[in-house]
C-alpha positions, 0 to 999 in steps of 0.5 A: 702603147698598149694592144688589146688581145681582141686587136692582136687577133684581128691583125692576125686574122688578116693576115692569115685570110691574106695569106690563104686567099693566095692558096685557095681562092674562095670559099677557104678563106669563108671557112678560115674566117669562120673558124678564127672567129670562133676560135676568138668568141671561147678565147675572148668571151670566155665561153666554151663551146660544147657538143650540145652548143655549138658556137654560131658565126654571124648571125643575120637575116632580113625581116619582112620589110626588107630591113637587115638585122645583124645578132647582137648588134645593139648596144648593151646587147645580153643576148638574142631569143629567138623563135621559129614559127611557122604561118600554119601550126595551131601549137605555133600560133598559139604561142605568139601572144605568149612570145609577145609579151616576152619580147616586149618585156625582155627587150628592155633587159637587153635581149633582142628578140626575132621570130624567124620563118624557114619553110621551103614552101611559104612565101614573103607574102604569106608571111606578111599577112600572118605577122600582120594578122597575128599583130607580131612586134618583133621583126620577122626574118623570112628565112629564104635561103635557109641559113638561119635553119642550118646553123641553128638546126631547129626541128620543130615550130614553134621552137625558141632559142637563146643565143649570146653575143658570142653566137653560143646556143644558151637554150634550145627548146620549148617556149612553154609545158602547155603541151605536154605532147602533141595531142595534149594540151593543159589549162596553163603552164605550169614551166616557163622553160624559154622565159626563164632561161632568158631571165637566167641570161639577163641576170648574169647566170648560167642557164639553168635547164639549157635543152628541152624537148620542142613540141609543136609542128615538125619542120619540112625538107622540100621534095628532092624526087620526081619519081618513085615507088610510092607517089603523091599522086598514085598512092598518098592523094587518095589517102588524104582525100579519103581520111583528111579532107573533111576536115583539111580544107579551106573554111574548115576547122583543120588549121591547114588544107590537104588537097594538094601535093604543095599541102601535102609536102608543107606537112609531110613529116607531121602527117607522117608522125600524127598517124603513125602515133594514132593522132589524126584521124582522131579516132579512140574506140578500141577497134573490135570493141563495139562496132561504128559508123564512120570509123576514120581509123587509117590501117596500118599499110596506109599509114606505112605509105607516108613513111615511105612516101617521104624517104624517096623525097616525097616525089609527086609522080605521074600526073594521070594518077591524080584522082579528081580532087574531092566534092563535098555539100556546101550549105546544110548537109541534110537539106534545109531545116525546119527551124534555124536557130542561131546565137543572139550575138557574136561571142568575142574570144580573147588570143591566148588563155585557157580553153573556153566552153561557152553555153548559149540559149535558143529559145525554140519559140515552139506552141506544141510538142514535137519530135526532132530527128536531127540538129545539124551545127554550123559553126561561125568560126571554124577555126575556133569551134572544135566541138559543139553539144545540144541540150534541151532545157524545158525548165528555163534553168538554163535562162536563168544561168544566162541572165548572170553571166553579162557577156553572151551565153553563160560559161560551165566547164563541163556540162549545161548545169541542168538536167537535161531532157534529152540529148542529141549527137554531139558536133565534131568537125568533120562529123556528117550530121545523121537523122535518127532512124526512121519512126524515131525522134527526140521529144522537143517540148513547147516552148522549151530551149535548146542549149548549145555548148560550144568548146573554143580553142583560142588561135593566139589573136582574137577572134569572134564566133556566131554559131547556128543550128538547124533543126530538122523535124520527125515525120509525123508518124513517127511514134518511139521517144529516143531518150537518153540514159547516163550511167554513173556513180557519183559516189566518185572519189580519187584518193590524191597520188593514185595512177590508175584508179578503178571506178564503176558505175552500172545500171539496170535496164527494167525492160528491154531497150535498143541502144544507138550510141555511146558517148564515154565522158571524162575529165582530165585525171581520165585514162580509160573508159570500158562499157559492156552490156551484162546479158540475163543469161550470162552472156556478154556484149561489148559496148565501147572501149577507150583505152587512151581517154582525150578530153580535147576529142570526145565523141558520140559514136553511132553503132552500125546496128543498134544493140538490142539489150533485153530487160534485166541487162547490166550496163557495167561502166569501168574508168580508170583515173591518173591522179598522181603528179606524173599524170601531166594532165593533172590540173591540182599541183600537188595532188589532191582527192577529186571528186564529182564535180563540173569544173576543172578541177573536178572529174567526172565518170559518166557514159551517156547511152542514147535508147528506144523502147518497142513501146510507151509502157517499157519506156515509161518503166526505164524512164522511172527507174532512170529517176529513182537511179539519179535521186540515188546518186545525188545521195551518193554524192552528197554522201562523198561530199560531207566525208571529205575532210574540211579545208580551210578558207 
């Protein structure tokens, strides 16, 4: 007769339990077990554990419907993916369609597949409602006791692992490199790190690349402490209030709500990584250079607190220390509009893909002229609406742009795809709408449209979105034109390989202007933007200064007192650009020259300054000079363009 060594072993590990049941009860024969197991998964299996990969034992949870699942319990099974989600994470959630179409596809191969929600403060009903909401296919284990969480020791989530049958962790990483780093964000990926690794497995192989870095939201301990030095309530509830709440509360654009101490211990570590990284607040100018309003940026005491905060086991402390919990204006912010306009119709949003900028026509229906002193954005979905800009179009250019495109508003990377006849402050969410200053406004034409571009960031199910703006009027005497004035050089071009490429743009003001804001404006080869006022007398004024560009957050900053700049002043606009293939960002693979151009592919350098004149005359000098300096750059341009090398079709 002949015994299998896999029965030798069995026979031996009973015995062995036997005998060790007599000696210590309990928990040592659990530990024997475990250990003979592993011993059996490297001698049978043929696989060897190693530092990086420790063997797993006995994988199992429970999904959301009350089912059991053991690892590898199928026939044929080749091995298990799994991921950790999380119920909140935008990075997360953005991924599940991705994860989707992985498991659906794998499954057939052999590879089981299973996402896995391990939070110490989500509950089963919140996980049910997002995997149904997220229309999840493969079961969801809700993680309760945190034993899928020890033995496989994820950090982040999203973070996705490969498993064979034996319980050896094959990979360990990310699902994909559409984020570079948190806060950084590609058009698509360019590696498939968790896919392939799957297909590696499927195929017999070795992983190739078996541990990447996760990216996404940090994994949370609960809160072991009651009291301390440092307190939700004392010290870290007025810092949210104060810095976050704007935006992390319910209805809001944030992906999740700050407003509690169960909020701030669900995203402890992440609040604590994204600040000390200078993340959130989202805030880029260089502070000193230039001086604005609604500066978000936390000081560097504020930031030390979380970190303390969360090394005393995040203790809640003294409920009297609790400030009263923020107010804020429901409705529109400055009042009821003059004029409401709002999209024709929802613009459907699909779960994953690219970002999507969408431009949408609102006709003003206005018979005279007239000035506007603010526009105020409201977005339909907040979750999908991360930015939103205005433009004016008394042309019907933007008309006829809409009328191509069969599906609601018409798509442009970047920019209306007109020349726009004036501009306002653009929308970010948690932005307070301001009026221009009194005696001020925007000239709005008759009959003219106003075109609102909207930046969509997909939530990884499919969404819809039907915006709206208000429109607020000037008060009748209001008599000074605030214009806008974009200073540029389209004579751009980024030789292919260059890591800081210098580019300059200037212009020079014909006759004295006060200057209210300043929107820096790069694509995704952009790295850095520095604007100063050149003075007549040799002097020098700063204007705005972005030392680490992000496309995903660019902004209109307001100056706390508009700079008066005299006639004869050089506005000097200097970029620096990263065309090399270390630039992650970089959307040509492998490089390429980049020129000026709107879509993605392309780049940009432009600085938009919005100015007012003392009068008509000095603003009828500026405008005129502003006409003749974009008619030479679009001789610039066209220049740029017939040098380049011709490329075959």
């Amino acid at each position: 007769m002949t015994i299998s060594c896999s029965t030798v072993f069995v026979r031996a590990r009973g015995r062995c339990l036997r005998n060790l049941r007599q000696l210590v009860p309990g928990r040592g024969a659990g530990l024997l077990g475990v250990v003979l197991t592993v011993i059996a998964h490297s001698a049978f299996a043929g696989e060897v554990a190693s530092a990086d990969r420790p063997p797993i034992v006995s994988l199992k949870g429970v999904d959301l419907d009350g089912r059991l699942h053991h690892f590898a319990a199928t026939p044929n099974c080749k091995g298990v993916g799994v991921v950790f989600l999380s119920t909140h994470c935008p990075i997360s959630n953005g991924t599940l369609p991705t994860i989707d179409k992985l498991a659906s596809r794998f499954k057939k191969h052999g590879i089981e597949f299973y996402g896995i929600v391990s939070s110490p403060r989500a509950s089963r009903a919140e996980a049910v409602r997002h995997r149904d909401e997220y229309r999840i296919s493969y079961p969801v284990l809700f993680d309760a006791s945190e034993s899928l969480r020890r033995a496989l020791q994820p950090t982040h989530t999203p973070q996705a692992l490969v498993v064979s049958p034996t319980g050896v962790i094959l990979y360990s990483g990310r699902i994909d490199d559409r984020y570079p780093t948190i806060g950084r964000k590609r058009e698509s990926p360019t590696r498939h790190e968790f896919e392939d690794a799957l297909a590696d497995v499927v195929a017999g192989r070795n992983v190739r690349v078996p541990k990447t870095q996760p990216i996404g939201c940090l994994m949370e301990d609960p809160a072991t402490a009651t009291r301390g030095n440092v307190t939700f309530n004392r010290d870290i509830a007025p810092l949210l209030h104060s810095s976050c709440a704007e935006c992390h509360r319910p209805g809001e654009a944030a992906p999740f709500s700050l407003l509690t101490f169960d909020d701030a211990c669900s995203h402890a570590n992440q609040i604590a990584t994204a600040t000390q990284q200078g993340l959130m607040p989202p805030w880029h100018p260089t502070e000193g250079f230039g001086h604005f309003r609604d500066d978000r940026r936390m000081k560097p005491d504020e930031i030390a607190l979380f970190q303390k905060w969360i090394a005393a086991g995040k203790p809640e402390g003294d409920p009297q220390d609790r400030p009263a919990p923020p107010k804020f204006t429901t409705g529109w912010q400055l009042g009821e509009p003059d004029l409401i306009l709002k999209v024709s119709e929802a613009f459907a949003l699909p779960p994953d893909g690219p970002d999507v900028h969408r431009h949408f026509v609102l006709p003003t229906g206005l018979k005279s002229d007239r000035l506007i002193s603010a526009i105020e954005f409201r977005p339909g979905n907040p979750r999908v609406t991360h930015h939103a800009s205005f433009y004016i179009d008394n042309t019907g250019a933007a008309r006829q742009l809409d009328q191509r495109d069969p599906n609601s508003g018409y798509g442009n990377f970047s920019g209306p795809g007109f020349d726009n006849f004036c501009a306002f402050r653009s929308w970010l969410p948690g932005m307070t709408p301001q009026r221009l200053p009194r005696g001020t406004g925007c000239p709005l034409p008759a009959q003219s449209d106003i075109v609102l571009e909207i930046h969509y960031q997909l939530t990884g199910k499919e969404e819809s979105d039907q915006s709206s703006i208000g429109v607020f009027f000037a008060e009748s005497s209001a008599k000074q034109w605030v214009m806008e004035l974009q200073v540029m050089n389209k004579g751009l071009s980024i030789p292919a390989g260059n890591e800081r490429y210098l580019h300059r743009a200037s212009f020079v003001l014909p006759a004295a202007a006060t200057i209210l804001d300043a929107a820096p404006h790069l694509h995704m080869l952009g790295k850095e933007m520095k604007a100063v006022a050149k003075l007549p007398n040799g002097g020098e004024k700063p204007l705005i200064w972005i030392k680490d560009w992000d496309f995903n957050w660019q902004g209109q900053y307001v100056y706390v007192d508009s700079l008066r700049l005299p006639k004869g002043t050089v506005i000097e606009v200097d970029s620096w650009f990263d065309n090399s293939a270390g630039n992650p960002l970089n959307p040509n693979s492998p490089p390429r020259d980049v020129r000026w151009g709107e879509q993605t592919r392309d780049e940009m350098a432009v600085c938009h300054f919005r100015y007012v004149c003392d009068s008509m005359p000095e603003l009828a000098k500026v405008n005129n000079a502003y006409r003749t300096y974009l008619a030479d750059q679009q001789q610039r341009y066209r220049r740029v363009v017939e040098a380049a090398p011709r490329v075959k079709p």
